[in-house]
N, C-alpha and C positions, 0 to 999 in steps of 0.2 A: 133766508128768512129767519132760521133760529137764530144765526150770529148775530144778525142787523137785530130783531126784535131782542135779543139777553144785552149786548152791550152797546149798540148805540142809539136803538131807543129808549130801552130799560136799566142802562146804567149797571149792570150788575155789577159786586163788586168782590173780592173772596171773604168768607164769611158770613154773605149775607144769606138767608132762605128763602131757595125759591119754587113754587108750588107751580107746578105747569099741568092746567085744566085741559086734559085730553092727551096725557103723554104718550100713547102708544101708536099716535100717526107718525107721519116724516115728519115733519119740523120738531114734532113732541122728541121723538128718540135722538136728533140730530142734537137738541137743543140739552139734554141731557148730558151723552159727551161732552158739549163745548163747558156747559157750567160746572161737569165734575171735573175736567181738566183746568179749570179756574179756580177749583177751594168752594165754592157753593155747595150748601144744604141744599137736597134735591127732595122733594116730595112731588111725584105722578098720582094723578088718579088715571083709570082705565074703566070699563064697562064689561070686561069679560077676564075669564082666568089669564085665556092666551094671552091677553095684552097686559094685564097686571103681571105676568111673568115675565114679558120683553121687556117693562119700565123695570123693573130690578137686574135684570140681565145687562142694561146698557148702560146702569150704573146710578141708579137713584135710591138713596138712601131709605125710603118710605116710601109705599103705594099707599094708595083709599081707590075703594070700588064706587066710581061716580052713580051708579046706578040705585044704592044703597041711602036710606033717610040716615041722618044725622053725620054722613062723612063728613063733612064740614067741621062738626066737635073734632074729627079725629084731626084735624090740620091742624086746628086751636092745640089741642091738647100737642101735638108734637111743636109745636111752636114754642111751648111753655105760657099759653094763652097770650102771647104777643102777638102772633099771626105772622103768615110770610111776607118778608121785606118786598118782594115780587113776584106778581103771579102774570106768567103766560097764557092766555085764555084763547081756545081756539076755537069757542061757541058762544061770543058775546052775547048774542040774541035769547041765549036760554041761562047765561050765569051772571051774566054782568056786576046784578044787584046783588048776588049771595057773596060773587067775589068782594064787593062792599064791604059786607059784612064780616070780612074774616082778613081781611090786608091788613097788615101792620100799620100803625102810624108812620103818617112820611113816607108810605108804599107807593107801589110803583103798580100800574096794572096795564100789561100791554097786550092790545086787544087785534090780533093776529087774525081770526075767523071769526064768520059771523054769516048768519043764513038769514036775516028779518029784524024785525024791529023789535023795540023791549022801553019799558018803562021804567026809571030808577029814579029814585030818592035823589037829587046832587047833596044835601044835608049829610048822605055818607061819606063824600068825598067832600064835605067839606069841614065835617067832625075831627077827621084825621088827619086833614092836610095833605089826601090820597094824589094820585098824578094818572088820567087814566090817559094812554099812548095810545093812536093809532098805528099803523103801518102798515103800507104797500109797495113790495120791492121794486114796482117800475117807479118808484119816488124817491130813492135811495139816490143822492146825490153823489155823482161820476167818481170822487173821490173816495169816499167811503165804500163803494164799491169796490174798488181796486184794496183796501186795505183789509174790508169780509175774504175777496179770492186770496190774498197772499196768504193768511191768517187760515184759511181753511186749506190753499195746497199744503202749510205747516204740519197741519194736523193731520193728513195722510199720509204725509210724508213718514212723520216722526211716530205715527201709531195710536193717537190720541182719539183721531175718528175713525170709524171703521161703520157706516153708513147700513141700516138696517133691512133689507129685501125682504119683503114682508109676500112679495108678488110679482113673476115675473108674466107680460104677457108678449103677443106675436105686435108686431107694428099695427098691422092691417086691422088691432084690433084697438087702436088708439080712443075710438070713441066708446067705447065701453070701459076704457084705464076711467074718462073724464067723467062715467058715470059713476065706478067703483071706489074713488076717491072720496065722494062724498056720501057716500053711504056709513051707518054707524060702526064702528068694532073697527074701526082704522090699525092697520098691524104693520107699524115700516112702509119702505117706500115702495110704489108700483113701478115696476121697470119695464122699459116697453125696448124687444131685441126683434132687431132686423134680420 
C-alpha cells in the first residue's frame, strides 16, 4: 500500500516533500523507508511521544504531533511556506480539507484511509491545481503489482526496509488484530504468529 500509494499513485519523485498524515501506523512507517530510500523530504505527524519517536527512528526528517492546534503552521513553516509536494493521508474523513490547505501547488494528496464522510471546499484543489488520489490495493493492476513485490523483495533484501512490529499477537486472536488496527495511536505493524 505505501509503495503503490508514494510512487504509482503519487508519483513521488527524489527531492520532492512529503508529509505523511498518520505516520506512525504500517503503511505510515513502511512508507517512510521506501520515500527515504528515494531522496524525499519526510515530514510524519503522530499523536503520541511513542509514535513521534518511531516516525524519526524510521527515518523522517520532521515529526508534528497531529493532536496539537497549529501543527499544520509547522509543515508550512518546514516547507518554506510552499507546502508538501505530497501528502499521504490515512484519515481522509477528519483531514482531507486541512490537507487543502497546506499542499503545495501542483500537489499531489493520496488518500489511503478513511472512516466517514467529510465536506471540502473543491476551490482548494482547484486554486492549486491540487490532484487528490484514491487507492485501494485490491485495484492495483496485476502488473504494477508484480513491480511493488520485486521493488519491495529489493528492499529487504538489500536493507533499505526493515518493517516495523509495533505488535505481536497469537493467531486465535486475529479478530481482535482487526479491531486494534483501527484504533488511535497506531505504532508499526500487528503481526499475527501461529
Amino acid at each position: 500500500t505505501a509503495y503503490y500509494g508514494l510512487f504509482q499513485r503519487g508519483s513521488a519523485k527524489p527531492g520532492e516533500t512529503l508529509f505523511i498524515h498518520g505516520a506512525s501506523g504500517a503503511v505510515g512507517t513502511a512508507a517512510i523507508q521506501l520515500a527515504r530510500a528515494r531522496g524525499l523530504t519526510i515530514i510524519g505527524s503522530a499523536g503520541s511521544d511513542r509514535g513521534r519517536d518511531l516516525v524519526l527512528e524510521q527515518g523522517a526528517h520532521h515529526v508534528v504531533d497531529h493532536t496539537k492546534e497549529g501543527y499544520l503552521d509547522t509543515v508550512r513553516e518546514l516547507t518554506n511556506a510552499e507546502g508538501p509536494d505530497l501528502i499521504l493521508e490515512m484519515l481522509a474523513n477528519v483531514n482531507l480539507e486541512t490537507d487543502l490547505g497546506v499542499v503545495a501547488r501542483y500537489g499531489r494528496i493520496v488518500v489511503i484511509g478513511n472512516r466517514g464522510t467529510i465536506e471540502i471546499n473543491p476551490r482548494g484543489a482547484m486554486m492549486k491545481n491540487v490532484d487528490i488520489l484514491g487507492l485501494t490495493l485490491w485495484n492495483c493492476p496485476a502488473d504494477e503489482l508484480k513491480s511493488i513485490h520485486l521493488a519491495l523483495i529489493a528492499g529487504l533484501e538489500n536493507g533499505s526496509l526493515n518493517p516495523a512490529v509495533g505488535r505481536e499477537m497469537p493467531l486465535a486472536e486475529a479478530s481482535q488484530a482487526h479491531i486494534a488496527v483501527l484504533e488511535p495511536g497506531a505504532y508499526g505493524k500487528i503481526v499475527l504468529i501461529a
